[in-house]
C-alpha positions as CSV (number, residue, x, y, z in Angstrom):
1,X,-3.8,-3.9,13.7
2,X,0.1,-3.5,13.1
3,X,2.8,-2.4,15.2
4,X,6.0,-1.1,14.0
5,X,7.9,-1.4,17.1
6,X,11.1,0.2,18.1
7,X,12.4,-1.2,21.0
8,X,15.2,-0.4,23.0
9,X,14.8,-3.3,26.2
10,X,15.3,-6.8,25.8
11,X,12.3,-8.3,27.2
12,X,13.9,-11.9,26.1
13,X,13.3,-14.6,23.0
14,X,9.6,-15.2,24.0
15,X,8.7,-11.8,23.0
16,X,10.9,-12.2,19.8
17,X,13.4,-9.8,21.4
18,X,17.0,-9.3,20.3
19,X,19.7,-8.2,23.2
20,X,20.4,-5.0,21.6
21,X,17.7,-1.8,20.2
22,X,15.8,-3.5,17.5
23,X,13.2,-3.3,14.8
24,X,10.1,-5.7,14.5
25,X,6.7,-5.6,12.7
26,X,4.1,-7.8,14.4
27,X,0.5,-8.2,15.1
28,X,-1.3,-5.7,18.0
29,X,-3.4,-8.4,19.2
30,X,-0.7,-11.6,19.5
31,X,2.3,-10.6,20.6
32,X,3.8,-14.2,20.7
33,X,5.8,-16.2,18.2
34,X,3.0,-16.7,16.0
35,X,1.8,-12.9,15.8
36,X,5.2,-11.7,14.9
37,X,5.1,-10.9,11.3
38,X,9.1,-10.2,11.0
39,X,11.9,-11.2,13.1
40,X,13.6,-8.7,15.4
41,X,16.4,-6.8,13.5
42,X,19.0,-5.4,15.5
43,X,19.6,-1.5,15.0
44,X,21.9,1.0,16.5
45,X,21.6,2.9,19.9
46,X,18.4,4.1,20.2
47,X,18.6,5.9,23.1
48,X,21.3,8.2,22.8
49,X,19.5,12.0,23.2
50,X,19.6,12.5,19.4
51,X,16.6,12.4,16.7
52,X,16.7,9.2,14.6
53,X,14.8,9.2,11.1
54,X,12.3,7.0,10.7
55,X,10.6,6.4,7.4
56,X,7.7,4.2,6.8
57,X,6.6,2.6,3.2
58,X,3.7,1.4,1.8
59,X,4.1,-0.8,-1.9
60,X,0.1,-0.7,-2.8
61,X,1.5,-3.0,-5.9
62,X,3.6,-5.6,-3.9
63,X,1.5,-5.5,-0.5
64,X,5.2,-4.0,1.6
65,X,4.8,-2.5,4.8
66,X,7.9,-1.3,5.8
67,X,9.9,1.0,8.1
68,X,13.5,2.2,8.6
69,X,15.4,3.3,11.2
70,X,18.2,6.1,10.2
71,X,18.3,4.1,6.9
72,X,18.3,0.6,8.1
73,X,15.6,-1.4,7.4
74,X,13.7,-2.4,10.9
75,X,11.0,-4.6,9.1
76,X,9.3,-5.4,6.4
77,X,6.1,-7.5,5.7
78,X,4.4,-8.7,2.3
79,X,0.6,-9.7,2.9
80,X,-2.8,-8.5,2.7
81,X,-2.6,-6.1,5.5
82,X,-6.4,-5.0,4.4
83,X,-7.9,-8.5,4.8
84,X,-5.6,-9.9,7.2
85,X,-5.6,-7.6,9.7
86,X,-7.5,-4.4,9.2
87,X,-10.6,-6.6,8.9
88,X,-11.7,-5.6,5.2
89,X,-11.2,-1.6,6.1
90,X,-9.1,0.3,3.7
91,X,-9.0,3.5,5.9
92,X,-7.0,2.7,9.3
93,X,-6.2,5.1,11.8
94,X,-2.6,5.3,13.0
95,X,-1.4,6.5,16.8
96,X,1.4,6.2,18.5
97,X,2.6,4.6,22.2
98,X,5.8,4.6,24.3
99,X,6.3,2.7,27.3
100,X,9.3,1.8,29.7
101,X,7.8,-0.4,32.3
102,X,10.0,-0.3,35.5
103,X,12.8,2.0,33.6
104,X,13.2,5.6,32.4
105,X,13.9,7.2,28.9
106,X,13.0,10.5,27.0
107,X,10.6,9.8,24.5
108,X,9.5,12.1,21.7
109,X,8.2,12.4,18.0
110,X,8.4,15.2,15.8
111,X,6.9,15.6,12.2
């Protein structure tokens, strides 16, 4: 699988992490320099009690995944998601996760 990841703690350059909230698209199952598919892109405050737009887009044509953030882009990947990564499956499921390890923060999705 893919993650779209939204992160808001700097868990340090090993994990492909920027200092700041950031944006990266990488692999579920390798979550080291060679599964991320994108580098991290820095985005605003992410934890500030408001709702922040996200928007996700698939190009069928040009194989794109990508996602952004209140309008900037936090990653976007070209490849054969189907074959690379879904193992040959054209119907994925989708879910989503939050997590804050030692920390604290509100975390919430509305559709």
């Amino acid at each position: 699988g893919v993650v779209l990841e939204m992160d808001t703690w700097d868990n340090g350059v090993g994990f492909g992490d920027v200092a700041g909230d950031h944006g990266q698209i990488w692999d579920s199952d390798n979550q080291t320099a060679t599964g991320f598919l994108t580098s991290s892109i820095a985005l605003a405050n992410l934890e500030n009690s408001a709702w922040h737009t996200v928007v996700i887009n698939w190009n069928a044509t040009t194989l794109t995944l990508s996602f952004t953030v209140d309008g900037v882009t936090a990653g976007s990947y070209t490849g054969d998601l189907v074959s690379n990564y879904f193992g040959g499956a054209s119907k994925v499921f989708f879910g989503y996760t939050a997590s804050t390890g030692g920390s604290k923060n509100d975390q919430r999705i509305r559709f």
